[in-house]
N, C-alpha and C positions, 0 to 999 in steps of 0.2 A: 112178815113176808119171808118166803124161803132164803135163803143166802144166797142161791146162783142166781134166782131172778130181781133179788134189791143188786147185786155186785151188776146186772148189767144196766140196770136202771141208773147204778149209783156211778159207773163207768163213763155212763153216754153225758151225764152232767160233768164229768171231770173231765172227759173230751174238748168240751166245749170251752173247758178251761175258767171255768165262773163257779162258785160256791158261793152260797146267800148266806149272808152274816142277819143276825137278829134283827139288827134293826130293817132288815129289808134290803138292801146295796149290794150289792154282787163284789166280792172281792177277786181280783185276779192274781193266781199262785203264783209264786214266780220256782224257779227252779231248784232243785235240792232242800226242800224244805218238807215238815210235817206237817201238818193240820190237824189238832185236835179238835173232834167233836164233841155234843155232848157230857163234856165237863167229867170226862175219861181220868180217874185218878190211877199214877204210876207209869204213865207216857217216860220215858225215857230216851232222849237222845244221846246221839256221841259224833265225835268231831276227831282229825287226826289218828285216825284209826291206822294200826299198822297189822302187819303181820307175825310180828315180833316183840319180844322188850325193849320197849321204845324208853322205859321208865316213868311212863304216864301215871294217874292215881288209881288209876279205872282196868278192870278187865274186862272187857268184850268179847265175846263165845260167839262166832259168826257163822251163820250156816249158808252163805250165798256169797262168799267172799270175792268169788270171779264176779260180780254180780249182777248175774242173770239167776234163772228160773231153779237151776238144779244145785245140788249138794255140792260146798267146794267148799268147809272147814277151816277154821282159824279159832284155835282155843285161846281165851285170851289170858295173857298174862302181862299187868303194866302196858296194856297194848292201845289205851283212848284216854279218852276225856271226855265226862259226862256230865249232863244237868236236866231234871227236872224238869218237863213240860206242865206240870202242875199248875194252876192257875194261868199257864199262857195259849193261845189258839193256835198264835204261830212261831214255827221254832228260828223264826228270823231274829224275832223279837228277844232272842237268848244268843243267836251267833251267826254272823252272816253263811254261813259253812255247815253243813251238818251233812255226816256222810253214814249214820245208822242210825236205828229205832230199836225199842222193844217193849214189851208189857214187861214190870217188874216182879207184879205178883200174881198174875194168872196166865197161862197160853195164850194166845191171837191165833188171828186166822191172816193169812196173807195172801192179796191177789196180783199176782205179782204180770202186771200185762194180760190178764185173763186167765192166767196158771195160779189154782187155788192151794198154800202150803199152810199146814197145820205147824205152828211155832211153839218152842214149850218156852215160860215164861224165863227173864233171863239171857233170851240167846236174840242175839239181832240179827234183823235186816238190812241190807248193805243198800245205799241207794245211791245211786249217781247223780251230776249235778244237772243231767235233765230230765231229772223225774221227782215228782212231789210223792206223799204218802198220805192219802185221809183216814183217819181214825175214828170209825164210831162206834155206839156200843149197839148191838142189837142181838134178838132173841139168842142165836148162838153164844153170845160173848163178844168180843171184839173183834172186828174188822177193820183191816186196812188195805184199800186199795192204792200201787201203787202205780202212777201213767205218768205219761210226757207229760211237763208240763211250761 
């Protein structure tokens, strides 16, 4: 399916604020959080994100640091703290808190409110704490949408 017509398919279910887990039950998202789908390897979150050297372990390259829709840069140096979405669905499940995302080793695609931003692998997306991020993989590569949630 094209990517603008699954993102608004896949939009109007994350509207409604339910996503179907395997076994069938609808989970509800709660806020600031990722959702990996599809068993997405290299999900990468981060947490205490700064603008600066904070002295963190982690660098975070952020491209939506105001964060909204457009270009507002923060190169990162010492500037997060990051873990692994790998084997988890949700990034609650790693830290009550999570304030970016990114793919490690390939670009995403990001929908950010309905504004579509091509991400190169490496550089995160900034989210706030009312709005969740879903991750899946499809024909283009990875998508994530991200809405109120």
């Amino acid at each position: 399916m094209h990517r603008h017509l699954m993102g608004g398919l896949v939009s109007a279910a994350l509207a409604a604020g339910l996503i179907m887990s395997n076994s069938g039950t609808a989970q509800a998202a709660t806020g600031g959080d990722v959702i990996r789908h599809d068993s997405i390897q290299g999900l990468v979150i981060a947490k205490d994100i700064r603008n600066n050297n904070a002295g963190y372990p982690s660098n975070c390259t952020i491209w939506n640091w105001n964060g909204g829709t457009s270009d507002s840069w923060v190169v990162g140096d010492h500037n997060c703290r990051t873990a692994s979405m790998n084997g988890r669905t949700y990034s609650w499940s790693l830290w009550y808190d999570t304030d970016a995302f990114t793919m490690q080793y390939e670009p995403y695609w990001v929908n950010m409110h309905g504004t579509w931003k091509y991400v190169n692998r490496n550089v995160y997306t900034k989210i706030r704490d009312t709005e969740n991020a879903h991750c899946y993989r499809e024909s283009d590569g990875v998508n994530c949408y991200v809405t109120y949630g």
